[in-house]
C-alpha positions as CSV (number, residue, x, y, z in Angstrom):
1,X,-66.9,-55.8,-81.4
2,X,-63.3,-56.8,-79.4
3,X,-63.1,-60.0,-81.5
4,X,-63.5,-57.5,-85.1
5,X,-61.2,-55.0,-83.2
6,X,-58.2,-57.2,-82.8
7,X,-58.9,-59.0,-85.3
8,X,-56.0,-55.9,-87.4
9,X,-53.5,-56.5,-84.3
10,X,-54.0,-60.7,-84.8
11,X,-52.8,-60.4,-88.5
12,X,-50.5,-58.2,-87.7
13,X,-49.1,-60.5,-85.5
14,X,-49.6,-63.4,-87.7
15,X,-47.6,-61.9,-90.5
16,X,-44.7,-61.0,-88.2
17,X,-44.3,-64.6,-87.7
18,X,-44.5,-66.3,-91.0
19,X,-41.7,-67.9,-92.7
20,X,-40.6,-64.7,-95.4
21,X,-40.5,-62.5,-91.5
22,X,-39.6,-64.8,-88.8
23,X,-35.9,-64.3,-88.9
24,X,-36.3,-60.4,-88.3
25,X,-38.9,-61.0,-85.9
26,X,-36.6,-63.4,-84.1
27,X,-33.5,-60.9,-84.2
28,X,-36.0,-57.9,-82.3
29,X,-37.0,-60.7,-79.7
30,X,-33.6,-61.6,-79.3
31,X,-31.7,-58.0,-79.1
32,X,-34.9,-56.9,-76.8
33,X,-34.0,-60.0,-74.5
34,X,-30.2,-59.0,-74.6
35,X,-30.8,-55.5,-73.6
36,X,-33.0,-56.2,-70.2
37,X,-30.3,-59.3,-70.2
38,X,-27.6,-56.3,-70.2
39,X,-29.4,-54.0,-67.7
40,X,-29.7,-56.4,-65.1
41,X,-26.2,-57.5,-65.3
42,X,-24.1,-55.0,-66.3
43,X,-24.2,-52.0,-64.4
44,X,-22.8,-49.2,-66.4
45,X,-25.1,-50.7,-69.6
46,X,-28.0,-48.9,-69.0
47,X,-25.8,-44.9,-68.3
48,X,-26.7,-42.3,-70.5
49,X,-22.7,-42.6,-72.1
50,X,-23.1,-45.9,-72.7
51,X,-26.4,-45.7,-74.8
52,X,-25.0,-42.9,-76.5
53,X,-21.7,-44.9,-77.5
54,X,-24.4,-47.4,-78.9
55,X,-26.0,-45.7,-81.1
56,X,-23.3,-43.6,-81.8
57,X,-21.9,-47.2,-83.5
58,X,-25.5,-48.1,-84.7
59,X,-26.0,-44.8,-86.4
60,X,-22.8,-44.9,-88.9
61,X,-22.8,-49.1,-89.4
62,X,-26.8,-48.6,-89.9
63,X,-26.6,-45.5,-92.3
64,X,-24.0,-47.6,-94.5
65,X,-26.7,-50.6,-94.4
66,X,-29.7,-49.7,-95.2
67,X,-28.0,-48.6,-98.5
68,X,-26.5,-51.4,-98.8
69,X,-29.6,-52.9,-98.5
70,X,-31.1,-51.6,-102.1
71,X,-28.4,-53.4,-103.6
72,X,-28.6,-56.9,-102.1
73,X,-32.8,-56.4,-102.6
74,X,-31.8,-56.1,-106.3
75,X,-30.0,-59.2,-106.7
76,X,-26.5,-58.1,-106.7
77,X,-25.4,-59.4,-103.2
78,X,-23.2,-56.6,-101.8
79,X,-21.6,-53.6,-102.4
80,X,-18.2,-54.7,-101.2
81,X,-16.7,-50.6,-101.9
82,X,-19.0,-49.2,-98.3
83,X,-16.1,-49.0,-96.6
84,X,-13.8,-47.4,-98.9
85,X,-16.6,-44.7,-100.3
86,X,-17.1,-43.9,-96.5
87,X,-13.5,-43.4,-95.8
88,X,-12.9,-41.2,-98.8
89,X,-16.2,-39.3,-97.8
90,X,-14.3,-38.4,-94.5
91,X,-11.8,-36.7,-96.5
92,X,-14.1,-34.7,-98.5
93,X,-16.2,-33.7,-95.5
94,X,-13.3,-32.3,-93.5
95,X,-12.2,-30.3,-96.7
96,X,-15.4,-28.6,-97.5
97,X,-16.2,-28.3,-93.6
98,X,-14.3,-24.7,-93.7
99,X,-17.5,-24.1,-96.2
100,X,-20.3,-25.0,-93.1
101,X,-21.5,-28.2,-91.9
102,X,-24.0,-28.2,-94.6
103,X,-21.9,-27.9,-97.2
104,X,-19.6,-30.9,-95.8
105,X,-22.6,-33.0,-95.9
106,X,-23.8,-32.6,-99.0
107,X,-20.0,-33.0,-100.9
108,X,-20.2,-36.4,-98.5
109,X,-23.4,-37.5,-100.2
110,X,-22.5,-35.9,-104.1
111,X,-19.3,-38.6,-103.8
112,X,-21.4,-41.5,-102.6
113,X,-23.5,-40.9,-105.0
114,X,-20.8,-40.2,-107.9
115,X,-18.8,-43.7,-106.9
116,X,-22.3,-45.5,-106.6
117,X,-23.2,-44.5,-110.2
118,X,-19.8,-45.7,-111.5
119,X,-20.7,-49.3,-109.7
120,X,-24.2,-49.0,-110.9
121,X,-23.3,-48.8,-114.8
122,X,-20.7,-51.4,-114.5
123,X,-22.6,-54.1,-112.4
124,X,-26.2,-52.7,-114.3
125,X,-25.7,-51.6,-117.5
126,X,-22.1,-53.5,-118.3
127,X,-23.2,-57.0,-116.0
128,X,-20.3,-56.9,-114.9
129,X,-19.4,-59.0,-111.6
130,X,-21.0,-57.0,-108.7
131,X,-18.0,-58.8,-106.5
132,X,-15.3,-58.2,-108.8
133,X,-16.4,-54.9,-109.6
134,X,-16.9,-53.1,-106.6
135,X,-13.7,-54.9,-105.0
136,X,-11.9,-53.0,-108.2
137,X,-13.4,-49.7,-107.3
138,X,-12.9,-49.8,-104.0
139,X,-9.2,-50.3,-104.4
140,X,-9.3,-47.3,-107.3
141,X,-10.9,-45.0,-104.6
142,X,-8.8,-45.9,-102.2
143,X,-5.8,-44.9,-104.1
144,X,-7.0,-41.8,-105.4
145,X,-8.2,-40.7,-101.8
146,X,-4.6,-40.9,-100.1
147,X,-3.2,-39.5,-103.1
148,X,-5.6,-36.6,-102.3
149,X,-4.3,-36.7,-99.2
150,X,-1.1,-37.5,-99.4
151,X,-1.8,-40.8,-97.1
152,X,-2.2,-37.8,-94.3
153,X,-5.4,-37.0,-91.8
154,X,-7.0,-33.7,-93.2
155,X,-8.3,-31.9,-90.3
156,X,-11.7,-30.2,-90.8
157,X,-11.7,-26.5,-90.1
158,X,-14.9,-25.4,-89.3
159,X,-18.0,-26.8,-86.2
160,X,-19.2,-30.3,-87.1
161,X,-20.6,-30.3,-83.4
162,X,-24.2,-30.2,-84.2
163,X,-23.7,-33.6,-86.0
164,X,-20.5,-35.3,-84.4
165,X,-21.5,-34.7,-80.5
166,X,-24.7,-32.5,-80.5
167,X,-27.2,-34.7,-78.0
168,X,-31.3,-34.2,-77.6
169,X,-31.1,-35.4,-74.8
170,X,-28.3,-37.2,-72.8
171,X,-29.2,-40.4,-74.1
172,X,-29.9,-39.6,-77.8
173,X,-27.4,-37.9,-80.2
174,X,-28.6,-35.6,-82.9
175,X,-27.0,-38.4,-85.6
176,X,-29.9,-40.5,-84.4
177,X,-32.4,-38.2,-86.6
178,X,-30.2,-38.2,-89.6
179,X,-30.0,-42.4,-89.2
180,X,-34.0,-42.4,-88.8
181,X,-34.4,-40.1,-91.8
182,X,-32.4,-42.3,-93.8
183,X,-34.2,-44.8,-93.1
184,X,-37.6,-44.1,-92.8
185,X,-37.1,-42.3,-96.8
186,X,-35.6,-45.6,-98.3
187,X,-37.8,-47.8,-96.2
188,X,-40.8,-45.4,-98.0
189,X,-39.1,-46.1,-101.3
190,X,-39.1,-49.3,-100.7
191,X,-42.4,-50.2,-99.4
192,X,-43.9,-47.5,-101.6
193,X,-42.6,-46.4,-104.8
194,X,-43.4,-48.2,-108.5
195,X,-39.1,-48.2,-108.1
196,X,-39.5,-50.5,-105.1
197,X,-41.6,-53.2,-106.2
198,X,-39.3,-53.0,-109.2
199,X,-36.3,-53.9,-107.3
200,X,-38.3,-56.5,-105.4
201,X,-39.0,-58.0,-108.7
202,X,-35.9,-57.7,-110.1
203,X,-34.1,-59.2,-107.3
204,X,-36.6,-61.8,-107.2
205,X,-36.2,-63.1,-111.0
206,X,-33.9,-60.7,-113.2
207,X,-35.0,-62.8,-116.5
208,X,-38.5,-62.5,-115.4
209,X,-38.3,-58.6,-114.6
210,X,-36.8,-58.6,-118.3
211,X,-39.3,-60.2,-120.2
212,X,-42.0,-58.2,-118.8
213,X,-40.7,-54.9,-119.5
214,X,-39.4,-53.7,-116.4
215,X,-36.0,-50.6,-116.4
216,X,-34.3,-53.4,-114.7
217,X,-30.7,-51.5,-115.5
218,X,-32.2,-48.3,-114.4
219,X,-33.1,-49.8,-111.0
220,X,-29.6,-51.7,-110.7
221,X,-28.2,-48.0,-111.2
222,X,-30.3,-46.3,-108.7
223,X,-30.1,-48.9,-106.0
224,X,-26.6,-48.5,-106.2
225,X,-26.6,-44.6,-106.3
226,X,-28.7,-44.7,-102.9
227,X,-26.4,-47.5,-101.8
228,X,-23.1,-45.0,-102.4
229,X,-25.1,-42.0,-101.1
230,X,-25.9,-44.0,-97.6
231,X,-21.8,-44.9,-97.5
232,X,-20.9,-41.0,-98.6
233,X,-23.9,-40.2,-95.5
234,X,-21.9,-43.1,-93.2
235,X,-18.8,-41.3,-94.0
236,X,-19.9,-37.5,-92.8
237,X,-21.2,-39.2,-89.7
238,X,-17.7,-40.6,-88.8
239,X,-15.7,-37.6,-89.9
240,X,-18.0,-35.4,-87.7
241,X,-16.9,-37.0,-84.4
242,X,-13.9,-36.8,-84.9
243,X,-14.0,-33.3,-86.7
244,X,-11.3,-35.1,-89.5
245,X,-10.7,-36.9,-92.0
246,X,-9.0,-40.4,-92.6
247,X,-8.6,-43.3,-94.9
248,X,-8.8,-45.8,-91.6
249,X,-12.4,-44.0,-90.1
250,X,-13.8,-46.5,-92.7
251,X,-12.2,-49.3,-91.8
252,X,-14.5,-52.3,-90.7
253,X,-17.2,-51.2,-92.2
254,X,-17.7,-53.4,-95.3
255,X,-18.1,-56.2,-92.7
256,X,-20.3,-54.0,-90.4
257,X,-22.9,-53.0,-93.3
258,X,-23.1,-56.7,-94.8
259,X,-23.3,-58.4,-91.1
260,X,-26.1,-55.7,-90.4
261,X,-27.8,-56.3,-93.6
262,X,-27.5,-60.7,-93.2
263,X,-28.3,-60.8,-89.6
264,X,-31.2,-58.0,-89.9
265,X,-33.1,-61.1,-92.1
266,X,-32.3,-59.8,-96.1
267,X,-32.4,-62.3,-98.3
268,X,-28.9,-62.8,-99.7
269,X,-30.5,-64.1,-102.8
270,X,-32.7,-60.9,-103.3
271,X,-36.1,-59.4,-103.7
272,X,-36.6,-60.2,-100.0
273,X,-36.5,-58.1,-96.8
274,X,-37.1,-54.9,-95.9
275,X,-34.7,-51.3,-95.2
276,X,-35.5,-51.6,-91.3
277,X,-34.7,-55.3,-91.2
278,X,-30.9,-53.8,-91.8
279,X,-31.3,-51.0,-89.1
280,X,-31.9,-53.3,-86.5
281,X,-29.3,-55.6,-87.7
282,X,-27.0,-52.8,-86.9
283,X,-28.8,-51.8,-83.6
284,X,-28.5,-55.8,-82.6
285,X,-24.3,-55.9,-83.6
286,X,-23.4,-52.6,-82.2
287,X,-25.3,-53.7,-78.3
288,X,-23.2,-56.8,-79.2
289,X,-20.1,-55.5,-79.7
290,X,-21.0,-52.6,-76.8
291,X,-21.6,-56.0,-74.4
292,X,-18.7,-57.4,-74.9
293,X,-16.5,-54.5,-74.5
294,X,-18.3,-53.8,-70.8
295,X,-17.3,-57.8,-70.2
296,X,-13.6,-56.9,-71.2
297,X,-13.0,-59.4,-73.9
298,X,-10.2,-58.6,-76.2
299,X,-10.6,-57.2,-79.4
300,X,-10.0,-60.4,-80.9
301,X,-12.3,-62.2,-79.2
302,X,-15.1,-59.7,-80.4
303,X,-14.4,-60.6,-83.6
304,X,-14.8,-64.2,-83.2
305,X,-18.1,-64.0,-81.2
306,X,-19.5,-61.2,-84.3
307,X,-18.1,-63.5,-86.9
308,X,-20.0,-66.1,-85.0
309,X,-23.1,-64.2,-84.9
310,X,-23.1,-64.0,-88.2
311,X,-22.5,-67.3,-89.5
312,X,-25.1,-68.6,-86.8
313,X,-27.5,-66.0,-88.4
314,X,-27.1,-66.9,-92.1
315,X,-27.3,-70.8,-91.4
316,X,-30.6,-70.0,-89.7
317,X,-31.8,-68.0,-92.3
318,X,-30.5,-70.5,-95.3
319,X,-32.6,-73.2,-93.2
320,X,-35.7,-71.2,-92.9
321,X,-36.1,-70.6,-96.8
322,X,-35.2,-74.1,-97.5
323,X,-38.0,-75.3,-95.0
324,X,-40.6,-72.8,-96.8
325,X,-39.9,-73.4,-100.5
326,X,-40.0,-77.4,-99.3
């Protein structure tokens, strides 16, 4: 009877370590190790401000990559407009706050979505460059949102305090629950939905997809919808903090998102990784960045050692597929 009992927990464990898993599995061993690393030598790491700061980083990053993530799983590599749709997503949130925070949120995530099913046609429906294309849009969006704004910070009348500094407990911010229902509902459509096998499978092999019937534009268009609404969601996150909105909130992000995504273990190439892989590449940079900051390295030595991390993570990763298809 113990032998047929763990028998669940060895596969488990067995599958965690194979070659399609081992670089996620690798990232959670290695941000776990950094963290007790970070505790025992760091003294203010472990305070309840200092988590909160952490996932206060993980939770907008996070949100904007595990929509990102739909995108690269379909094939298309990234979304290079996160950043811009998230920034221009501040804007609308602090106009419509005056409206209730509800109200804010949801013209947030109507833009997202709107820009994402511009990108979605054009990369999808059009095949246009997914590169090229998004660069383009973000640069369209861009414009229109300061001429919205007339290049100025529109200050949000109205209490965003529920989402920008409201706390469960003094370790855990009340954006946490929004970043875990993000996830946990595209992780489900993922793992669960006739849509995600589709993208799977279209990521995988587009011709193949094609030839045996799948909506391979329709899935292109959706993944990129949820892709826009997770950068509109990103974008209501930062303007809530800060109860405004700006073109620069968004700033960074597009490197953020696609670091999370690469270093969380998804396959560049497509059809391979999962939604959570991408949440805990976020968790892993922003307990990076957050440990770096306590040891008082410069700015610009942050970004070497998260450009770094980065390169280091997609070398492994390029390695490990070339080992398993050999």
């Amino acid at each position: 009877m113990p032998l047929a009992q763990d028998q669940p927990r060895r596969l488990w464990l067995k599958a965690q370590f194979n070659p399609e898993r081992i670089h996620a599995t690798a990232l959670r061993l290695v941000a776990f190790l950094l963290v007790i690393g970070s505790v025992i030598g760091i003294p203010t790491f472990g305070s309840a401000g200092n988590i909160r700061a952490i996932l206060y980083a993980t939770c907008a990053t996070g949100t904007a990559a595990v929509g990102l993530t739909l995108v690269t799983l379909s094939g298309n590599l990234f979304m290079l407009s996160i950043g811009a749709t998230s920034a221009v997503a501040t804007l609308v949130f602090a106009s419509a706050l005056n409206n209730g925070l509800l109200i804010a949120v949801l013209a947030a995530l109507v833009l997202g979505a709107l820009v994402g099913l511009v990108q979605g046609v054009i990369v999808g429906v059009a095949k246009c460059n997914p590169i090229i294309a998004t660069i383009a849009v973000a640069s369209i969006i861009t414009g229109l949102g300061s001429l919205y704004s007339n290049g100025q910070t529109i200050l949000g009348i109205g209490d965003a305090s529920w989402l920008g500094v409201g706390q469960i407990t003094p370790y855990i911010p009340n954006q946490l629950l929004v970043f875990l229902g993000i996830v946990l509902i595209y992780e489900f459509l993922i793992d669960f939905t006739v849509f995600g096998r589709e993208i799977r499978l279209v990521g995988t092999n587009v011709q193949a997809a094609t030839i045996a019937g799948l909506r391979t534009r329709n899935c292109v268009v959706t993944a990129y919808c949820l892709a826009g609404i997770g950068a509109g969601l990103a974008g209501a996150l930062l303007a809530s903090q800060a109860s405004e909105g700006n073109l620069q909130l968004g700033a960074g992000l597009d490197f953020d998102a696609i670091a999370s995504v690469l270093i969380g273990g998804v396959s560049i190439q497509g059809g391979r990784g999962k939604v959570s892989d991408a949440a805990f590449g976020a968790l892993f940079l922003s307990i990076v960045g957050n440990v770096l900051l306590l040891c008082n390295l410069t700015y610009e030595i942050q970004l070497v050692v998260k450009g770094l991390v980065v390169l280091l993570s997609v070398t492994i990763g390029h390695f490990v597929l070339r080992t398993t298809k050999s």
